[in-house]
N, C-alpha and C positions, 0 to 999 in steps of 0.2 A: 332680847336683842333683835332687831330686826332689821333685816336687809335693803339698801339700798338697790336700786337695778345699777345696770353700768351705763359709764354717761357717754351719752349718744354724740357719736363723730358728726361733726360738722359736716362732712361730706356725705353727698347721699349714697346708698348704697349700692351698686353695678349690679344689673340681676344679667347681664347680656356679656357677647364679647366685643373688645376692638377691635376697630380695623386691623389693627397691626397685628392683633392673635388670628385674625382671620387670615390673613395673607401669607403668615406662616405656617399655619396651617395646610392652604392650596396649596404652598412651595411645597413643603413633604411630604404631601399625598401626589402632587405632581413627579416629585424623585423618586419614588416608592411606583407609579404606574410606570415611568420610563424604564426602569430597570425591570419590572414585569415584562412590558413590551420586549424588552431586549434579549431575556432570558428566553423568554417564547421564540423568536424569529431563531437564535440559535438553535431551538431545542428542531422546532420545521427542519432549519437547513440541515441539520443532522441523519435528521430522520427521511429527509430526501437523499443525502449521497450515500447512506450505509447500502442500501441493495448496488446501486454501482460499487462500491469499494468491494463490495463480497462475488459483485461478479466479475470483477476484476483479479480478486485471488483464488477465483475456483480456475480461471480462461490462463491465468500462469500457474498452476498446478498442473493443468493437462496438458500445457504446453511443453513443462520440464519433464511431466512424465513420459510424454511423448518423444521426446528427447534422451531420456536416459535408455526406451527400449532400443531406440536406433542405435546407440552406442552397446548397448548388451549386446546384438548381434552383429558391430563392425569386425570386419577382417582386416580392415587399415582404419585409421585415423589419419586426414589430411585437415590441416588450417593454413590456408594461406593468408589468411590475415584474420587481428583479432575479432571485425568482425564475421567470419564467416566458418565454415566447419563442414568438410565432406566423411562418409561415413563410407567405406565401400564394403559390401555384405558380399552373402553369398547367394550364386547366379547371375555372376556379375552387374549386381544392385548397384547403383549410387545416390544415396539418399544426402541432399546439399542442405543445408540450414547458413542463415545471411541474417543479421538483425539492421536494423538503420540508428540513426545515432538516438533517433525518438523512442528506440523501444517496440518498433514493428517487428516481427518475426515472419521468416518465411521458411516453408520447408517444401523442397521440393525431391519428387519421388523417378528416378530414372524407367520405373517401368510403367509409368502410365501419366497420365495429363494431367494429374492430381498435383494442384499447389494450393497446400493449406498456409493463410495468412491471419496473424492476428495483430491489434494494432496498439502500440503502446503501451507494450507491457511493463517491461523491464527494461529503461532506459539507462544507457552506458553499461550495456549486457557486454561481456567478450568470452571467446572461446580464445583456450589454451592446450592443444593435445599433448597427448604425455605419452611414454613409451605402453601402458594399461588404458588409455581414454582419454577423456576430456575432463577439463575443469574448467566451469561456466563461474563467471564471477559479474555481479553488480553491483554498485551504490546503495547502502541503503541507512537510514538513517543518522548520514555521519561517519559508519564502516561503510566495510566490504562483505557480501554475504555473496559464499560460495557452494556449489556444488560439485559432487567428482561422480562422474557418468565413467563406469569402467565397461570393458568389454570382456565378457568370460571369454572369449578367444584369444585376445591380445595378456589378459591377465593368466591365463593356462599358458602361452609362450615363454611369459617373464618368469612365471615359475617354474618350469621345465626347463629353461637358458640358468637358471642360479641365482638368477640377482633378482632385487626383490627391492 
């Protein structure tokens, strides 16, 4: 028995592509670069603001900690309003803390010229003193993120006084 071949299409046969496969082509290698480009320029800006963002949460760590020691050694706590906070120690110290609505902080030191400032920290910052300290409160993601600055002096009164 023997084989015939198969019978040959009338059309010739395409060894190349079409335009239209070609175009579509450029289009998804066009889609496929623009979203490289795109992942890239985010990946840059990232990697540009991360050392600002970190040095932005090192400059409000020293600044709360800075804060919390002034209130460890208050003898009084004064707030005259939320945003501001005096501290008065001993040797008749007054160390003043003010934030602005931006998030600048100031602290200033009654026994010498020294006013340290930083800018933008913690924006919608308030002080609220209490019968032991302070509680510093901000905005932060949605909440409120707080902290409680007590003073071993005022806190050794309230417990020495009974109430707690």
């Amino acid at each position: 028995m023997k084989h015939s071949p198969p019978p040959k299409s009338s059309l010739p046969r395409s060894h190349g592509m079409l335009l239209i496969e070609m175009l579509v082509a450029l289009l998804l290698t066009s889609a496929v670069l623009l979203i490289a480009m795109r992942l890239c320029a985010e990946m840059l800006n990232q990697m540009d603001e991360a050392p600002r963002t970190e040095m932005k949460i090192q400059s409000t760590q020293l600044v709360l900690a800075a804060l919390q020691r002034d209130a460890w050694q208050a003898m009084s706590v004064q707030s005259s309003s939320p945003q501001s906070v005096r501290f008065n120690v001993r040797g008749g110290r007054a160390i003043e803390w003010s934030v602005s609505e931006t998030g600048a902080m100031k602290r200033t030191d009654s026994a010498g010229p020294l006013v340290e400032q930083s800018d933008d920290l913690l924006p919608g910052l308030t002080f609220t003193a209490d019968p032991t300290g302070l509680t510093v409160q901000w905005p932060a993601g949605g909440s409120v993120s707080e902290i409680r600055c007590v003073s071993q002096v005022l806190i050794t009164q309230v417990e020495v006084g009974g109430s707690k």
